[in-house]
N, C-alpha and C positions, 0 to 999 in steps of 0.2 A: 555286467562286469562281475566276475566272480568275487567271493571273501580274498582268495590267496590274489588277486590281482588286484584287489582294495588296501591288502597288507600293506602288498610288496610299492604300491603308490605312497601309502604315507609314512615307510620307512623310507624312501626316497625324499619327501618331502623333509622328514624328520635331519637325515643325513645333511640336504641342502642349509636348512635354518640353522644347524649346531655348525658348521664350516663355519658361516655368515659369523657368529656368535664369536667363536671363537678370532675369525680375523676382525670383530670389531673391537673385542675385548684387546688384542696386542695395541690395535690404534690408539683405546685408550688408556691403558696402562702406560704408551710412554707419553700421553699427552696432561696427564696426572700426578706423573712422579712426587712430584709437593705436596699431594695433596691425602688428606686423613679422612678412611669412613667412619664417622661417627653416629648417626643414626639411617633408620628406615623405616619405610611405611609404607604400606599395601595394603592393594582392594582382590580381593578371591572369588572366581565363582566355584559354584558349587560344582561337582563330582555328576557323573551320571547321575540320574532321577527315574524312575518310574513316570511312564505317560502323565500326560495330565488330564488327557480322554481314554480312555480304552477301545478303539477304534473296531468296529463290527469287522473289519476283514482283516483283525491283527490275529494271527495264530496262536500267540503268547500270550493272550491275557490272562490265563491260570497264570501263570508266573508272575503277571506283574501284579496279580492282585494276592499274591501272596506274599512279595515280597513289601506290600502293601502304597497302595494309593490314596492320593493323586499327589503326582511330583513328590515322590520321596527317597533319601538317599539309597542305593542300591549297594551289595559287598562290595561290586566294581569301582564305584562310586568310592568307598571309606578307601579300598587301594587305592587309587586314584590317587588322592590325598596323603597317603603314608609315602609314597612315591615322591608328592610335591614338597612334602616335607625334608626327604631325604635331599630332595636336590635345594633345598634351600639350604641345609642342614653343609651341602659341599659348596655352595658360593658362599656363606658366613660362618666356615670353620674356623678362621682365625680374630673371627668379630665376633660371637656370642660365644657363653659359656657351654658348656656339655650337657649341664644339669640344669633345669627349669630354674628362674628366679625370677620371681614376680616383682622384682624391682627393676627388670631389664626389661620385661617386655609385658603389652597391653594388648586383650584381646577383644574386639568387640563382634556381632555379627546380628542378623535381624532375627524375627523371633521363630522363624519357621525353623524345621526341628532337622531340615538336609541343611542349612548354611550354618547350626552349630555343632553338628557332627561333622560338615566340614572342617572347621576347624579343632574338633578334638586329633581328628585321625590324621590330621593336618601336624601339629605339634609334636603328636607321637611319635610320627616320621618325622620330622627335627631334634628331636629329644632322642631318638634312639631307644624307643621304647620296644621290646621284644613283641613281636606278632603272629598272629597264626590264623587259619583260613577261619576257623568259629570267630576270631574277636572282630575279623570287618565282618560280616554274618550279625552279630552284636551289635555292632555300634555302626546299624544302616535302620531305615524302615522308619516308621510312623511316629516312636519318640524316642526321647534321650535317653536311655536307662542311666543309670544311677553310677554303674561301674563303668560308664562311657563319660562319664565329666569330670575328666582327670585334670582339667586346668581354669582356673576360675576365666569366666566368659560373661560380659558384658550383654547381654544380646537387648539391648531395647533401640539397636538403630532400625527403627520402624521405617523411616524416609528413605532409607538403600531399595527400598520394594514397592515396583510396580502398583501392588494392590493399594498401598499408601498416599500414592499421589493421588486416587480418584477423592479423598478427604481435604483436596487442597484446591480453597473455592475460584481463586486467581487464576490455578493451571484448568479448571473444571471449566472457565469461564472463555478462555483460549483457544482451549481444546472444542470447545462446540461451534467455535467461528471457522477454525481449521480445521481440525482432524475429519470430521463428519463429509464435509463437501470435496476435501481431495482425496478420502478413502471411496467416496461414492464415485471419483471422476477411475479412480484408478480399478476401481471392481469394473466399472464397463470396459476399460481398457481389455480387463483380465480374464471377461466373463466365462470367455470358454476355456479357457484353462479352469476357474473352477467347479465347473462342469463338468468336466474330464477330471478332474480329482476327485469330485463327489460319487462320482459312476465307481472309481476303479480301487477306493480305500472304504466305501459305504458309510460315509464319513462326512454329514452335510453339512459344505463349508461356504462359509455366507463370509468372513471377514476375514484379514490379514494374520489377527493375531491365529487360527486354527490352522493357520498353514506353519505358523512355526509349531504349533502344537502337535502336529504330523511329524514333520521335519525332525523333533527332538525323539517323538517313539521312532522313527526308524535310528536314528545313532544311537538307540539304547540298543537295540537288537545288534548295532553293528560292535558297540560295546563289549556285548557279551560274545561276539563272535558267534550270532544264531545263524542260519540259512535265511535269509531276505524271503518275505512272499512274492510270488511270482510280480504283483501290480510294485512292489518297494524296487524299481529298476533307478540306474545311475542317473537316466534324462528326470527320472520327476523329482530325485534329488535334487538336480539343479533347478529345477522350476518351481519347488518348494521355495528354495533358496532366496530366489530372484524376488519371489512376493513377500517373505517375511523380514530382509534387507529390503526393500523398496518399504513396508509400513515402519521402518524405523526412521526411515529417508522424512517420512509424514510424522510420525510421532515428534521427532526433535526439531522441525524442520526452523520452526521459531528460534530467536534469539532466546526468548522467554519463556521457554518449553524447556530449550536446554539449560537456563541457571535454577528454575525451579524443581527439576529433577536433581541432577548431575552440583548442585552447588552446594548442598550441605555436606555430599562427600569429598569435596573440593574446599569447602572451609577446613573441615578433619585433616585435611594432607598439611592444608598452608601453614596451619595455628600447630601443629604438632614440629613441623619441621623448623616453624620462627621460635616455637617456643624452647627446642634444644639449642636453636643456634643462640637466642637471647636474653630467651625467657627466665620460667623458674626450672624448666629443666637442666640448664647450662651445665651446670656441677653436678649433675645426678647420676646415678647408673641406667638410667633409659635410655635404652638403644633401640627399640622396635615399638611400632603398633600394627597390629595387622588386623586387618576388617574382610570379612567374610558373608558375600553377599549370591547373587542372581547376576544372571544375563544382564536384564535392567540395566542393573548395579552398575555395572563395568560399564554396557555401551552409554550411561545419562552421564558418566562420568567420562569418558572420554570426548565425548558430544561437546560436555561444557567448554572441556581444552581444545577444541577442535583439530582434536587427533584424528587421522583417519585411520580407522586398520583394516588391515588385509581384507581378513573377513571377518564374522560376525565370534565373538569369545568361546572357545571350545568348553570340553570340559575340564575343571579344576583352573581354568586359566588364572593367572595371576600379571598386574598392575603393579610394579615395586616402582616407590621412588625413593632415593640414596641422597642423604646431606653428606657433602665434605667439607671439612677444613683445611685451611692451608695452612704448610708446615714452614711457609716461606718469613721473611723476617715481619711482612705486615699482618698483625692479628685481626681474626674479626673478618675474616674473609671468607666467604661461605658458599659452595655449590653445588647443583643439582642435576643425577642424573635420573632419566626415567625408562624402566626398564621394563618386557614384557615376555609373556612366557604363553602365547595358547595355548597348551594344551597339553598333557602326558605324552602324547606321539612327540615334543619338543623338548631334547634332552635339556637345555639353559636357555638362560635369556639371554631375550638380544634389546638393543637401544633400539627408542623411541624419537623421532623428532618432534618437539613441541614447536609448534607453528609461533614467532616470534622468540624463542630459547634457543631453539635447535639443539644437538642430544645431548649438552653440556653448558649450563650458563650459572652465573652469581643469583644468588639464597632473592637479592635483592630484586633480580630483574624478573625469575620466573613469579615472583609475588606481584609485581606491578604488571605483569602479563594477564595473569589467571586471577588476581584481585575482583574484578570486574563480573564475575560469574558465579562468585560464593551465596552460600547463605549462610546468615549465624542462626539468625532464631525464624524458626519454617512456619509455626504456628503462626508469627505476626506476618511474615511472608505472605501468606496464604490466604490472611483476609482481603475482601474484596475492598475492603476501606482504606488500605495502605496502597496510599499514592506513588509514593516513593518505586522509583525505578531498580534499585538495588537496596539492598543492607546485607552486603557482604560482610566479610569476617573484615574485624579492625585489627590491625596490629600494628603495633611501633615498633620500629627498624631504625635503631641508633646511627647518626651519620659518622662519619670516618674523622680519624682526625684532621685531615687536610680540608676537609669542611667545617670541620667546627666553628673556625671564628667568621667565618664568612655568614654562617647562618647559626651563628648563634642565638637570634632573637627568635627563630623559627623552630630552632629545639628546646628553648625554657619555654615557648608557648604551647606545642604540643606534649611537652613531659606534665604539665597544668593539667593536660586534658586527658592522659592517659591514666585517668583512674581507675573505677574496679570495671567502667565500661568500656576501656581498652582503647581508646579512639587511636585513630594509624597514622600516621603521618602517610607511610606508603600506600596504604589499601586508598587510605578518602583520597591522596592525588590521582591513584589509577581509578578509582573509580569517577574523579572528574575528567580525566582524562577521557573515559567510555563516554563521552557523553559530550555533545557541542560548546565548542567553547565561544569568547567572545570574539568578534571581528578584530582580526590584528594579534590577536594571543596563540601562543605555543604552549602545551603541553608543561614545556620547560618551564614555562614562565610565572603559571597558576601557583 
């Protein structure tokens, strides 16, 4: 398949997803009329990157080792970003301000130097910041420069990345019971196919993870709109495909794989968005956080929600989720949509169904859904000594007043207990809820 026959596919595809977007958006605009956006928060991957092998039968390696390696942001890459920015910039025109304020919005992202230039070049395009072909040129490649850190950036979310979880002795301890014995059942399944990859990329592939590590140099090339090598044809795309989705199928495949990854970016979402609807941010001007991570990042966090997507998160993709308020006579009513965006080729996002929410539900219910798969604190997560099956995020979720006096002894007991260590009334029910109850008991009843 030619490049102009590759285009002209994913401006088709692009066309189809924005139609979708757009008649989802009319369904929910009149299904929301009452209701007010008041905060948001997102997970991002990164932009194009540079190989993370330099493959012996890639043509390009002067380029990508100049534009510098391994996995590092590329100019396409920093566009990429000023692009994602601008289109965030056109679904939150009438919800943020014009001009940065670091009291509206929090940015965090992990420590490697393409997911915090992700987000600078990311903001710029929301902020409206003037650009030119040198400044993504500038702020791509190996580190941050100095005049590329236009927005203060959090970057110590170590746990959004891959490399991080091999430090975590519980998932280390999981993963050799699992991952080892079904990647070996699945390499025999595969073997000649990686056989026939190894022959035709010069490129000896022994495991799952260097099929996506192929998989990603050739969409850098298709990135930059290079001429494919003769062996980069459309069938070993798909077959790439199929093995680096198949070791993700193994990698999460546990219950326990996916809250250990996926659950501390999953705490971040819950605790940010109870903490506007309840918390201390109620009264505040904070409207956004957005987090800024890896491939990882996106599929461990969708894994925990047991979202499925299409396919595997493109470049720059973006994870938004939207609290509203209702503007109807009962206060204190709060909902969630979850929205996604793979990729630059995808002019807006489109809604998300969460398995048990579906693509709109109350503040209250998507927490006693996804409660169950958080982590608050990963370090104690992580030791092999912590028995405990969860210690997801706690949070307390005030009842209604048509509840109050009914359970009134159940809200002076839990407001006792919600001190600086936050205990939940909703998180501790969903998470007994995750979990077998007694003969005769309901959910409801605990």
């Amino acid at each position: 398949m030619t490049i102009e026959l590759r285009l002209r596919s994913r401006l088709f595809v692009a066309i189809s997803v924005t139609l979708l977007s757009l008649l989802c958006s009319c369904e929910f605009e009149a299904e929301t009329s009452d209701l007010r956006l008041i905060y948001a928060t997102g997970l991002v991957r990164h932009g194009t990157a540079t190989p993370g092998v330099l493959l012996p039968n890639d043509p390009f390696t002067d380029k990508w080792i100049t534009l510098g390696v391994p996995e590092k942001l590329t100019p396409v890459g920093s566009l990429q970003h000023y692009k994602l920015g601008v289109t965030l910039r056109r679904h939150y025109r009438d919800f943020m301000s014009d001009i940065f304020d670091p009291q509206e919005i929090d940015l965090l992202s992990t420590p490697r130097s393409r997911a915090q230039l992700a987000a600078h070049n990311t903001m710029a395009g929301f902020y409206g910041l003037p650009r030119k072909k040198e400044d993504f040129e500038m702020c791509s490649g190996m580190v941050v420069e100095p005049t590329c850190e236009m927005f203060p950036l959090d970057t110590t979310a170590t746990f959004m990345h891959r490399e991080e979880w091999i430090n975590c002795n519980k998932l280390r301890s999981i993963n050799r019971r699992t991952i080892g014995p079904l990647r070996t059942i699945a390499f025999q399944d595969h073997q000649s196919l990686f056989e026939k990859l190894t022959k035709i990329t010069g490129f000896r592939m022994t495991n799952f993870n260097e099929a996506r590590i192929v998989h990603e140099a050739v969409e850098t090339m298709l990135a930059y709109g290079l001429e494919l090598p003769p062996w980069a044809s459309q069938e070993l795309l798909g077959e790439l495909k199929v093995l680096y989705t198949k070791d993700y199928d193994i990698v999460f495949a546990e219950r326990e794989q996916r809250r250990l990854t996926g659950g501390p970016t999953l705490h971040i979402v819950l605790n940010t968005l109870h903490e506007k609807a309840y918390g201390k941010q109620k009264d505040t001007r904070q409207k956004m956080t957005m987090l800024f991570g890896h491939t990882s990042s996106l599929m461990s966090l969708t894994k925990s929600m047991n979202v499925q997507l299409e396919k595997t998160p493109g470049w720059a993709a973006a994870l938004v989720f939207e609290l509203y308020e209702s503007v109807s006579e009962q206060p204190n009513n709060f909902f969630v949509r979850t929205l996604f965006k793979n990729s630059t080729y995808v002019e807006d996002f489109y809604t998300l169904d969460v398995p048990g929410c579906g693509t709109l539900c109350s503040l209250e219910q998507f927490i006693e859904v996804l409660a169950p798969m958080t982590v608050q604190d990963y370090k104690a997560e992580c030791s092999l000594n912590n028995s405990q099956t969860s210690n997801s995020a706690q949070l307390h979720l005030p009842v209604s007043d048509t509840e109050n006096n009914s359970n009134k002894e159940k809200t002076t007991e839990l407001a006792s207990q919600n001190s600086k260590g936050a205990i939940s009334s909703q998180i501790n029910k969903a998470q007994t809820c995750g979990k077998k109850t007694k003969k005769g008991k309901k959910c409801s009843d605990i």
